[in-house]
Backbone as a ProteinNet text record, in pm:
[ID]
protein_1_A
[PRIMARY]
XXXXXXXXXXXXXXXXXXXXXXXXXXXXXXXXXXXXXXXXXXXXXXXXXXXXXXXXXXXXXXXXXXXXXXXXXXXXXXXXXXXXXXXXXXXXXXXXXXXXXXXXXXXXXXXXXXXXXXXXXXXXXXXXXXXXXXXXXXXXXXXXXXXXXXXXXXXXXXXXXXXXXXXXXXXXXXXXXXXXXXXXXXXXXXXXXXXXXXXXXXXXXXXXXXXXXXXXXXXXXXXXXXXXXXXXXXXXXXXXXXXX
[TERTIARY]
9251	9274.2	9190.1	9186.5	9094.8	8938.6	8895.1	8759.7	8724.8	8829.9	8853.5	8807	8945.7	8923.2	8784.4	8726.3	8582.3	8500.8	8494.2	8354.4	8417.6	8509	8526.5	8507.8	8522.4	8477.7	8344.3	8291.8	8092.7	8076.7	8134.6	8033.3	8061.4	8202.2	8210.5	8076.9	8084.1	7976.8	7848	7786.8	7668.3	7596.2	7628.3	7580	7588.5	7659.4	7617.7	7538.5	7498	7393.3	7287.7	7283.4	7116.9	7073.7	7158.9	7164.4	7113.1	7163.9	7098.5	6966.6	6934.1	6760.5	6691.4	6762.2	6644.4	6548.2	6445.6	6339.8	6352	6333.7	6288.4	6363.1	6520.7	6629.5	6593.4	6585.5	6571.2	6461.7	6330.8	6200.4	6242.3	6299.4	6349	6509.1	6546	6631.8	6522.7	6449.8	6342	6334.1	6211.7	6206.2	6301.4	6443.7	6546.2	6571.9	6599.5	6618.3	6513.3	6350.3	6300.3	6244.6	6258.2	6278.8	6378.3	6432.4	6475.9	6360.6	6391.8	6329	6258	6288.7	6221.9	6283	6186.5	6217.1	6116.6	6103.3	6031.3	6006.7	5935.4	5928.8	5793	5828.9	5693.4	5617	5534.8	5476.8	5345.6	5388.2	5260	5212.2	5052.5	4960.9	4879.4	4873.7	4774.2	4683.5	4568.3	4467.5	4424.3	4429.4	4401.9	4290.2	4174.5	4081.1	4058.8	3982.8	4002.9	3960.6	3969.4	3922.3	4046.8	4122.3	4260.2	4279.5	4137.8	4127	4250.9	4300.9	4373.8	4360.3	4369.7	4343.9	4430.6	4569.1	4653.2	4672	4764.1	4772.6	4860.9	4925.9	5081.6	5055.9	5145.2	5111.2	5233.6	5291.6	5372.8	5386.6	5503.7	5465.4	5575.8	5575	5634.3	5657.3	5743.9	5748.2	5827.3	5825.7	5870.9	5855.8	5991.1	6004.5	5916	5864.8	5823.1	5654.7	5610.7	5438.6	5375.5	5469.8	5380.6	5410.6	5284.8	5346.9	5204.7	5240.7	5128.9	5155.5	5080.1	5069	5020.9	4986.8	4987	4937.9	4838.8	4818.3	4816.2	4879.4	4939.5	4838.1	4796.4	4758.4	4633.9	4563.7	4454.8	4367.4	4351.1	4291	4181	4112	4011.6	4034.6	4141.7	4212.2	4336.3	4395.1	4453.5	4459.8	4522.4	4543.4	4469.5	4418	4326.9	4501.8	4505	4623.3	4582.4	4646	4656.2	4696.8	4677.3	4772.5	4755.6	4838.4	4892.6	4969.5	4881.6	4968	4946.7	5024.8	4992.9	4871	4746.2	4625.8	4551.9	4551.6	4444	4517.5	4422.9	4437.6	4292.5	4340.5	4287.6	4251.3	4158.2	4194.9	4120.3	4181.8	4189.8	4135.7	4033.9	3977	3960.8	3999.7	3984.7	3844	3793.7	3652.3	3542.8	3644.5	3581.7	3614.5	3721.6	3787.4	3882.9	3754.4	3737.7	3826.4	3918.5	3958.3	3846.4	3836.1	3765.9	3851.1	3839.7	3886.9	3844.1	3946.9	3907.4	3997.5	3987.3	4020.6	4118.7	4215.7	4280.3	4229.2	4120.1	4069.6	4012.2	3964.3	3932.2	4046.7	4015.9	4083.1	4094.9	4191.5	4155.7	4192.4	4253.7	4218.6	4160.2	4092.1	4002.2	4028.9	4166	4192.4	4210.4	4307	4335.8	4422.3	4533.2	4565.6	4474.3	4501	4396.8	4450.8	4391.1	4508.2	4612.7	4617.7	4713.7	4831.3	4778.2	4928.3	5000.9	4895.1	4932.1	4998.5	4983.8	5021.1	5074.7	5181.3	5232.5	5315.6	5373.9	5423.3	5539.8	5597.2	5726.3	5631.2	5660.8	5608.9	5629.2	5750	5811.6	5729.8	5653.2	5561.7	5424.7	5374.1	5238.1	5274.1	5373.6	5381.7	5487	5445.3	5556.5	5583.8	5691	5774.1	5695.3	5633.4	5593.9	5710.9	5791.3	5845.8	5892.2	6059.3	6101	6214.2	6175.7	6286.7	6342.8	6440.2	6508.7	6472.5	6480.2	6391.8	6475.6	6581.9	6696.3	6733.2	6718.6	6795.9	6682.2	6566.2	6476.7	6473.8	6402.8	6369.4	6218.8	6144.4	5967.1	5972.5	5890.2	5893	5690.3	5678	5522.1	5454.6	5428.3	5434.2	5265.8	5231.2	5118	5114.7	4980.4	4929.7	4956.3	4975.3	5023.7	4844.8	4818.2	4645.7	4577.4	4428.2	4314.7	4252.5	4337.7	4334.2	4430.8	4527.8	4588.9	4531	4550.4	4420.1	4493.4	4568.7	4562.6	4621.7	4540.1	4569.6	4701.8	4750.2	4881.8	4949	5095.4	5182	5272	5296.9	5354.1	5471.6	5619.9	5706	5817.4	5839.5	5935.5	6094.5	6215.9	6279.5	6386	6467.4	6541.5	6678.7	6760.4	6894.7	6954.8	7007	7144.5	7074.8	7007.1	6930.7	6858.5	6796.2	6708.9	6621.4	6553	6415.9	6290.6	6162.2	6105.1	6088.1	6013.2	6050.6	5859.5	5805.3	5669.5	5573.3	5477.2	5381.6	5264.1	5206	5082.3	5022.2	4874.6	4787.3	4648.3	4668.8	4518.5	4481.3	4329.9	4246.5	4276.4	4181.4	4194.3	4114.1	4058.3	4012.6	4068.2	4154	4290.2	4277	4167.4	4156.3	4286.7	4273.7	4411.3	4344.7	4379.5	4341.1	4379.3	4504.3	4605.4	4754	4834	4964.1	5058.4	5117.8	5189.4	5336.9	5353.4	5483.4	5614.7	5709.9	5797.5	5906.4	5966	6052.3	6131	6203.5	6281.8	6356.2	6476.2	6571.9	6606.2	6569.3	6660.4	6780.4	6820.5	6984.1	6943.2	6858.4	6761.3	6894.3	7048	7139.8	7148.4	7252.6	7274.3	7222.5	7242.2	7248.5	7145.2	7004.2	6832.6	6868.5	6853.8	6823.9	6736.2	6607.1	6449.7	6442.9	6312.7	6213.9	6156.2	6190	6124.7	5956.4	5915.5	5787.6	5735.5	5586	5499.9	5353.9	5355.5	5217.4	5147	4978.1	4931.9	4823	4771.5	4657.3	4543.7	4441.6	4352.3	4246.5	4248	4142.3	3962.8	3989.4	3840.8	3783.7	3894.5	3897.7	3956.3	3882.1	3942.4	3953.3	4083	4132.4	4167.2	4138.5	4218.1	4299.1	4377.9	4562.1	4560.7	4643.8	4703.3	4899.6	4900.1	5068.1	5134.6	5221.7	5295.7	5430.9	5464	5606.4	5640.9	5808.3	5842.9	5917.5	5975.7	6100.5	6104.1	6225.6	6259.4	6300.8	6310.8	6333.3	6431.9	6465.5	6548.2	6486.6	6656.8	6616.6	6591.9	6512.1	6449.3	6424.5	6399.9	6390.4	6282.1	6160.8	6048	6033.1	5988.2	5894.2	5788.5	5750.6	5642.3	5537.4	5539.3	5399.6	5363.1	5435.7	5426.4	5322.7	5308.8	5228.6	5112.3	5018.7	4951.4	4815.2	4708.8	4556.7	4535.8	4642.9	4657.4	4725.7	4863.5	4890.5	4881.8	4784.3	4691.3	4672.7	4673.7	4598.8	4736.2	4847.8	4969.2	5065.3	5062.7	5097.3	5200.1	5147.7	5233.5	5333.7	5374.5	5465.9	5604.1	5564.4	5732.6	5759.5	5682.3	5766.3	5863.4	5826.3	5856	6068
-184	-278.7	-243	-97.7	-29.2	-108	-94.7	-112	-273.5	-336.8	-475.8	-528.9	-452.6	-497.9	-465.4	-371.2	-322.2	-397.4	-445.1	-518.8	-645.8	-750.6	-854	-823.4	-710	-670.6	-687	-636.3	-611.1	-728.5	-789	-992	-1020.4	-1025.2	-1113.8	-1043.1	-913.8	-862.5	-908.8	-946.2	-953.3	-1050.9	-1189.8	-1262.2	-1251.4	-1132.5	-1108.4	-950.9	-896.2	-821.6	-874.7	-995.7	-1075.6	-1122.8	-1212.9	-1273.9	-1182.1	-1043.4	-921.7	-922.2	-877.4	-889.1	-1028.6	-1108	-1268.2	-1273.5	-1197.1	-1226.1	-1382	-1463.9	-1594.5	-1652.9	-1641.2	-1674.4	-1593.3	-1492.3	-1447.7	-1473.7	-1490.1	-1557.2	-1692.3	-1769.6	-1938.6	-1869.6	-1759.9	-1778.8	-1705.7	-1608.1	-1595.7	-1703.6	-1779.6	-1949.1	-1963.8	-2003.7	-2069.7	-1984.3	-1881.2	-1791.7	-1830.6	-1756.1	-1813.6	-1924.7	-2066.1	-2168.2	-2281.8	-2341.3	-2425.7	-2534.7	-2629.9	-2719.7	-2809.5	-2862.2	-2918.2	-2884.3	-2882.4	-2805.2	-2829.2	-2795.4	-2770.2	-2626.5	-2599.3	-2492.8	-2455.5	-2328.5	-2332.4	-2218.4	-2162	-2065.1	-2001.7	-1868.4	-1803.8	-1720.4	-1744.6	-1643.5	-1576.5	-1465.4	-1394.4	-1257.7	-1311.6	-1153.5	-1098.2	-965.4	-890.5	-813.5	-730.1	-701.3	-513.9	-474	-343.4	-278.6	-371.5	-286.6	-391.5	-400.6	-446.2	-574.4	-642.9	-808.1	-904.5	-1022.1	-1090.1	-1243.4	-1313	-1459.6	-1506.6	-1605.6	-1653.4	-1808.1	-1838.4	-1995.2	-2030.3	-2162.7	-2204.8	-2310.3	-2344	-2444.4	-2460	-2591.6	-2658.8	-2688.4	-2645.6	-2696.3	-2764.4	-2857.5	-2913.4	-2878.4	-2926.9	-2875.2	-2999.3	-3076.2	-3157.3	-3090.3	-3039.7	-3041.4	-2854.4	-2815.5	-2689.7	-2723.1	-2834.7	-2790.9	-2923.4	-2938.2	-3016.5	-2965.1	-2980.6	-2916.1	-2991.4	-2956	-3018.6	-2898.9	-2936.7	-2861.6	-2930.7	-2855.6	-2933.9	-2824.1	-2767.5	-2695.6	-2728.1	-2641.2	-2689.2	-2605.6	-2507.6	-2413.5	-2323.9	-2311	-2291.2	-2410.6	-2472.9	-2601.8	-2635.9	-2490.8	-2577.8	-2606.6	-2580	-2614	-2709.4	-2766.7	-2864.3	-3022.6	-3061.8	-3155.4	-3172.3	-3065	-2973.6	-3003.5	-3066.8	-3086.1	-3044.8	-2971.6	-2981.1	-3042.3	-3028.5	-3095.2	-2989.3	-3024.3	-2890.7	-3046.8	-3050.3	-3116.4	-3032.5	-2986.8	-2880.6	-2782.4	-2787.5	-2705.9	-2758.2	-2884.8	-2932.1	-2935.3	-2882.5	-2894	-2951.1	-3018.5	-3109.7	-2993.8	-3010.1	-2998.1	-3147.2	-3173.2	-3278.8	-3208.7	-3290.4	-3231.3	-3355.5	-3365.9	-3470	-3559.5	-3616	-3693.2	-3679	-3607.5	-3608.2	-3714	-3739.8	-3889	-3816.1	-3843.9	-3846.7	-3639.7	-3624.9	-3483.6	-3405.6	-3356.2	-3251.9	-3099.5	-3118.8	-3043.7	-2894.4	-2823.8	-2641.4	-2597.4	-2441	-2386	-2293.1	-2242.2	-2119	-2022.1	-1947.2	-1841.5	-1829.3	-1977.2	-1970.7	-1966.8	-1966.3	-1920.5	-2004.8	-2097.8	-2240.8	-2120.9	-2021.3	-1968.2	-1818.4	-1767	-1677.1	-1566.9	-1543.7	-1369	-1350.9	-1270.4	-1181	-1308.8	-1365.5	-1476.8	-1605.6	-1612.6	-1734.9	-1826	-2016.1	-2078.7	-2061.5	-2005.4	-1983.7	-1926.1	-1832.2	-1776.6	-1863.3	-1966.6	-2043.8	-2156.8	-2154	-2332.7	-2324.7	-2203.6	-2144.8	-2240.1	-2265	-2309.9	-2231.4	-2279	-2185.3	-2101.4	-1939.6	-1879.9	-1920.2	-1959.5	-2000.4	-2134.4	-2160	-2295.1	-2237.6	-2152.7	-2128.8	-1959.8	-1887.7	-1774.1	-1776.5	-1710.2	-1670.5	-1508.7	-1506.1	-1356.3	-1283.9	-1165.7	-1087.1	-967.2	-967.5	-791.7	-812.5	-759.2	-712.8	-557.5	-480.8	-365	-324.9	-253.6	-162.9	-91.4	-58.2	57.7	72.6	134.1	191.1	20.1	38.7	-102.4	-207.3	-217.8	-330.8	-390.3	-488.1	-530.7	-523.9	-531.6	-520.8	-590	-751.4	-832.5	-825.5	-823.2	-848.7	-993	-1067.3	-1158.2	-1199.3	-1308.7	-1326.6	-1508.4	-1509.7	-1669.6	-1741.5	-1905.4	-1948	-2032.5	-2028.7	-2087	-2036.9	-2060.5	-1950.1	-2052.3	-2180.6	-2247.2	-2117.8	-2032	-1937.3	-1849.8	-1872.8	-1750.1	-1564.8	-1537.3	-1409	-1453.5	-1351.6	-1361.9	-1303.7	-1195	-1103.8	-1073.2	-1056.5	-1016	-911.6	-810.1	-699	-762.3	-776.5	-835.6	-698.3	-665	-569.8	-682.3	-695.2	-795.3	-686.4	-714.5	-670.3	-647.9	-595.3	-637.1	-735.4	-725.3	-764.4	-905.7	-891.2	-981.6	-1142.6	-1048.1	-1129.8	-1206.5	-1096.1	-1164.1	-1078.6	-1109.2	-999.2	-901.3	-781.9	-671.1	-650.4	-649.7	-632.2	-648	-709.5	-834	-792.2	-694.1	-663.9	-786.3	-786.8	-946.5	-898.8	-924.2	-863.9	-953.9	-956.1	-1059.4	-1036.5	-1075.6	-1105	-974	-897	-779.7	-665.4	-682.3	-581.6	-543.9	-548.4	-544.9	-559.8	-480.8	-541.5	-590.8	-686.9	-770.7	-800.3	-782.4	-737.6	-745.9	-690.7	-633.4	-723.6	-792.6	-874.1	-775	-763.8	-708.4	-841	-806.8	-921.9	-841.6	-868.9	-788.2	-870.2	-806.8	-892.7	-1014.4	-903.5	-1030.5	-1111.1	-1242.9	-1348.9	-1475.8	-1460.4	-1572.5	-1718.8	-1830.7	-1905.4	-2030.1	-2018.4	-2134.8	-2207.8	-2223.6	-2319.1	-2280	-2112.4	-2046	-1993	-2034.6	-1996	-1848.4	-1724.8	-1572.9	-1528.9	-1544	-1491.8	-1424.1	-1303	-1227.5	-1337.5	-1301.6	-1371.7	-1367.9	-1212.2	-1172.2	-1150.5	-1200.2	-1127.5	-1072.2	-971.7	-900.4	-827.7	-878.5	-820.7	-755.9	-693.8	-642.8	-617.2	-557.6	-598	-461.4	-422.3	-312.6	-381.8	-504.1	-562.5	-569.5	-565.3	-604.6	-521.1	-423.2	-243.2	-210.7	-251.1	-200	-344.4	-492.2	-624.8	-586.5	-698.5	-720.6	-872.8	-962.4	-1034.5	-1067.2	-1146.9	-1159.4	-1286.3	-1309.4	-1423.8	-1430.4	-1533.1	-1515.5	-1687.2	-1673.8	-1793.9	-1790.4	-1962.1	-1991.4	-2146.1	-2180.1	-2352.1	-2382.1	-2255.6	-2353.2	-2363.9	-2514.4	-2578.5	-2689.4	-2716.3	-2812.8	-2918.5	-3047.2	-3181.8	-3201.2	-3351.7	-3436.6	-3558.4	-3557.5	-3630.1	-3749.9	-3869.1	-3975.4	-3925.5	-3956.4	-3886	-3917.2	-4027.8	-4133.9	-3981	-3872.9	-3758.8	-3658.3	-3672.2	-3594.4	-3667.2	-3750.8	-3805.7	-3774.2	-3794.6	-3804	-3861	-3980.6	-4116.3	-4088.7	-3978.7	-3923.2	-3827.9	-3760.3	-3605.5	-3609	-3743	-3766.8	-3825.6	-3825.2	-3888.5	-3766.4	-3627.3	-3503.5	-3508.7	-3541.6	-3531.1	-3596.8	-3736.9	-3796.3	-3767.1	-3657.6	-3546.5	-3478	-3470	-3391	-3448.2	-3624.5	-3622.6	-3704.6
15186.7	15295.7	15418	15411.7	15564.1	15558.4	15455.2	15380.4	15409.1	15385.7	15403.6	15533.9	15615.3	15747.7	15817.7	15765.4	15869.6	15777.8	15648.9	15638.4	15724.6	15686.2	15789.5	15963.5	16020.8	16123.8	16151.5	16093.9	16076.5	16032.4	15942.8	15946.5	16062.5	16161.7	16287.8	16357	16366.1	16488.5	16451.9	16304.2	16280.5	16395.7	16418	16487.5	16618.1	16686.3	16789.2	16782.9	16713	16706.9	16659.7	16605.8	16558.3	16706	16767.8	16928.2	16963.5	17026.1	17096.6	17124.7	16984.3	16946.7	16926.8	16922.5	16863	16982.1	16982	17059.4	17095	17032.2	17059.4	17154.1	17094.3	17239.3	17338.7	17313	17491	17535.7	17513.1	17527.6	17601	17592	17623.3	17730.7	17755	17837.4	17971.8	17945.7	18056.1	18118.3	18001.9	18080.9	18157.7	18149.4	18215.7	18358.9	18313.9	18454.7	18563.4	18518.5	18598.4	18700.2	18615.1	18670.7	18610.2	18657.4	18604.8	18528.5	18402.5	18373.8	18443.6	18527.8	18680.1	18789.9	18896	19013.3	19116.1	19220.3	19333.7	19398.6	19452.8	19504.8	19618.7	19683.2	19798.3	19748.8	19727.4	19692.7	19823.8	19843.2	19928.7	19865.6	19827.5	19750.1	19843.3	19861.4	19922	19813.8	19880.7	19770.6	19890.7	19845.6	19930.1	19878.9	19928.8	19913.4	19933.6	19897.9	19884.8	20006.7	20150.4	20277.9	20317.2	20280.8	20369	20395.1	20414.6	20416.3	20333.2	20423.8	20280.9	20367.2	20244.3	20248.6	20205.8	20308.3	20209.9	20212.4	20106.2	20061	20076.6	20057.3	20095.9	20006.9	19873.7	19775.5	19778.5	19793.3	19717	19525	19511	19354.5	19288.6	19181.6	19114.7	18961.5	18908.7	18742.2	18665.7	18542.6	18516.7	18338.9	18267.1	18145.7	18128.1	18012.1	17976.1	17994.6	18010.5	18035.4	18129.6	18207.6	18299.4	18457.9	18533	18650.3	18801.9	18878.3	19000.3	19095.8	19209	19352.9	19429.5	19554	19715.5	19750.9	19777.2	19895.4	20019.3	20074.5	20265.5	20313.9	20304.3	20409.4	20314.1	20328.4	20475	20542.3	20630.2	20618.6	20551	20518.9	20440.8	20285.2	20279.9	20135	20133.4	20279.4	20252.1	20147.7	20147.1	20060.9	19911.8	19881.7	19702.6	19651.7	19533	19425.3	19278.4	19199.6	19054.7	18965.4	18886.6	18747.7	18669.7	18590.3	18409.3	18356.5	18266.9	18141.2	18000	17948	17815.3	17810.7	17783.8	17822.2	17891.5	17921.9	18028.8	18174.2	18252.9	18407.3	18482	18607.7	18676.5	18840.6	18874.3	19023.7	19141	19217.5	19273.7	19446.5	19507.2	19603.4	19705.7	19798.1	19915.7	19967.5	19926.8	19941.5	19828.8	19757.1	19597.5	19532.6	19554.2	19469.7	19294.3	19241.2	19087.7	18984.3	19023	18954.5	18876.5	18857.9	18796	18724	18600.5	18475.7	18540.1	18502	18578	18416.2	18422.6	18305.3	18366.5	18234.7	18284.5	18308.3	18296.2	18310	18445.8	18516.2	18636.5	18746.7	18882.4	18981.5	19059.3	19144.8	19267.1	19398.6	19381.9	19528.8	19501.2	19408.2	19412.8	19390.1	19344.2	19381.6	19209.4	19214.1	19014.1	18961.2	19044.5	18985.7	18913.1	18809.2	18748.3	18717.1	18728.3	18688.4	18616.3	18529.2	18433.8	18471.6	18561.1	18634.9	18753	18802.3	18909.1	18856.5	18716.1	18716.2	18543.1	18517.7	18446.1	18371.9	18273.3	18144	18135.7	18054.8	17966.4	17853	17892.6	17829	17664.3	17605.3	17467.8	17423.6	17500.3	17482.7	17463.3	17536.6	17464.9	17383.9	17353.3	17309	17177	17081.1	16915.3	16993.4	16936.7	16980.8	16835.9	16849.8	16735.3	16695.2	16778.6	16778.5	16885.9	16911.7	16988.5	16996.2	17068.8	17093.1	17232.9	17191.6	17267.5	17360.5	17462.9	17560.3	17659.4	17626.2	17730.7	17794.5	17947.5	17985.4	18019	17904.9	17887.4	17787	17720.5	17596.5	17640.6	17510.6	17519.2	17424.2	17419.4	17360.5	17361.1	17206.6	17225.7	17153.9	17271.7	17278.9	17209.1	17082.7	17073.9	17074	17149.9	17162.5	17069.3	17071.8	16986	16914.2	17084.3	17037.6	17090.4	17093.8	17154.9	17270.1	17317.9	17442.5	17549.4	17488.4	17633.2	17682.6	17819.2	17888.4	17853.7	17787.6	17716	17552	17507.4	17337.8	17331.4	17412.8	17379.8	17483.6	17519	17636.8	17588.9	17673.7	17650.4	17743.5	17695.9	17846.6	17823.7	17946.2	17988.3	18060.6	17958.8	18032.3	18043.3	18189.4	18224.8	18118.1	18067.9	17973.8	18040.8	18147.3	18251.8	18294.7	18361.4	18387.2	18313.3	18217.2	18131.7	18246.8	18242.6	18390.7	18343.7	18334.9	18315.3	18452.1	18438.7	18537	18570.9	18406.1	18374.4	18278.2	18322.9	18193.4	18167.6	18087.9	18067.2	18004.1	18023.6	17964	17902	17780.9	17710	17632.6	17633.8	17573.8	17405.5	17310.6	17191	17142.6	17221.4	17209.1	17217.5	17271.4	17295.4	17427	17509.3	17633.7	17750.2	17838.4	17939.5	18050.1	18067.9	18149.4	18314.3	18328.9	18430.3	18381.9	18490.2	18497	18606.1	18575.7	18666.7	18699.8	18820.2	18871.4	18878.7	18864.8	18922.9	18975.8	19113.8	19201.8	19272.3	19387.9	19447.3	19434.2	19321.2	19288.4	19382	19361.6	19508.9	19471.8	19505	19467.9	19535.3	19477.3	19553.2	19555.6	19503.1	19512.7	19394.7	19352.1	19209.8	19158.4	19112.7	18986.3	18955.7	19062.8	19007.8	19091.3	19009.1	19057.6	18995.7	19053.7	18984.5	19077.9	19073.1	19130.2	19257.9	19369.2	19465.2	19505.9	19407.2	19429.8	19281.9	19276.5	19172.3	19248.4	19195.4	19243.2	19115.2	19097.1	18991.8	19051.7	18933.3	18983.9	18867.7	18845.7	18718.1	18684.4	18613.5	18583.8	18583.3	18591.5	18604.8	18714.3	18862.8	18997.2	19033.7	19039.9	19109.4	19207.2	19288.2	19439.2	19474.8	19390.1	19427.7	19430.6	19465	19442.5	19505.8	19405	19467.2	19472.1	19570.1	19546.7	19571.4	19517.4	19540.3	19544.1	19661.6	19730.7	19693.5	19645	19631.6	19709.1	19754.7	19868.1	19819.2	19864.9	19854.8	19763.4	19622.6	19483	19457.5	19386	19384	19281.6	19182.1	19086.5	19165.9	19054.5	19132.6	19020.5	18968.5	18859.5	18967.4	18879	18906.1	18794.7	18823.5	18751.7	18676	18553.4	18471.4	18573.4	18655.6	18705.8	18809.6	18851.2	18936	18846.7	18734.4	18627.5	18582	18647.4	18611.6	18710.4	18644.2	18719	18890.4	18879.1	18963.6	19066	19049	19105.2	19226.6	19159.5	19247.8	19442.1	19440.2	19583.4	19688	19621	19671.6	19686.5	19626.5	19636.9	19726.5	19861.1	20008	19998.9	19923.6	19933.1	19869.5	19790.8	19748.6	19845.8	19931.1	20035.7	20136.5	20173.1	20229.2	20233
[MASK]
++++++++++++++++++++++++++++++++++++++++++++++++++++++++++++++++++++++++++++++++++++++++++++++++++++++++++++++++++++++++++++++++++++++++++++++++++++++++++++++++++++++++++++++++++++++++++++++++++++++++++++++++++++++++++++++++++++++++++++++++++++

């Protein structure tokens, strides 16, 4: 009967020791923590330079579903009213007396520093990433994360997620070469209201760009539900009018 009761014991626990580890769920609860499905938010990027110099940005941003997303840059004037788009792998950047958008890549940069679109105008990681492996590491998980296509600006992610949390803590990014590419920090838990508690800060930095750093500060976020017509080309130049 003893024998009995502990295997029926150990089937109930099984499915919450598969849960534990299912990389993939916790991969898609990251997503959630960090932003909600749509949302708004303010973002300040600054790079800083290896004699102390820093240049910073003030972007508005939007998010509608796991891969569509826009921006607004507010600040610096000579980058006012510059808008993005992210629809799945293609991105737009939109420039004031240019008219016509113009296609930019993830690998490139719209304000210049270690951040590259890709980090600016970010996806649900569970949308462009397959979980390869995940373990244990005292009070982290290390999920090694590989591309799902060779459109993502890294082939592989090393993620350090908090247990308690389920936030990541720390994101190594390496090319298809095995190369590391940079190291994204994420810090300063913040309680942003209705349940969003992400890292208020990410700061990376890059073994390619030795003594860069850039960083980014979020504020304002908060869920919001947008019109698809907000994710469109046609869109880009009307940016200002979510704000108001």
């Amino acid at each position: 009967m003893k024998s009995s009761k502990l295997l029926a014991f150990m089937v109930l626990c099984l499915p919450l020791l598969a849960s534990a580890l299912d990389g993939v769920e916790i991969l898609k609860k990251v997503d959630r923590n960090l932003e909600p499905e749509s949302y708004e938010s303010y973002r300040k990027l600054i790079n800083i330079e290896p004699n102390g110099a820093k240049k910073e940005f003030v972007i508005y941003s939007v998010k509608k579903g796991k891969d569509q997303t826009a921006s607004l840059f507010l600040s610096p004037s000579s980058d006012k009213g510059r808008s993005t788009l992210r629809q799945g792998d293609n991105m737009w950047l939109y420039i004031p007396n240019v008219g016509k958008p113009m296609r930019i890549t993830s690998l490139q940069s719209v304000t210049g520093g270690v951040f590259n679109n890709a980090d600016i105008m970010r996806l649900d990681y569970a949308v462009e990433y397959d979980v390869k492996s995940i373990e244990e590491k005292g009070d982290h998980y290390l999920l090694d994360l590989k591309a799902k296509t060779g459109d993502v600006a890294y082939d592989k992610l090393m993620m350090k997620v908090d247990k308690k949390l389920i936030l990541p803590t720390e994101i190594q990014c390496y090319a298809a070469s095995s190369m590391l590419l940079k190291t994204l920090y994420f810090k300063d838990v913040k309680d942003f209201g209705n349940g969003i508690k992400r890292p208020a800060t990410i700061e990376t930095d890059s073994p390619l760009y030795k003594d860069y750093k850039s960083v980014m500060l979020y504020s304002g976020l908060k869920k919001r539900n947008y019109p698809d017509e907000v994710f469109t080309q046609g869109f880009m130049s009307r940016m200002e009018e979510l704000r108001k």
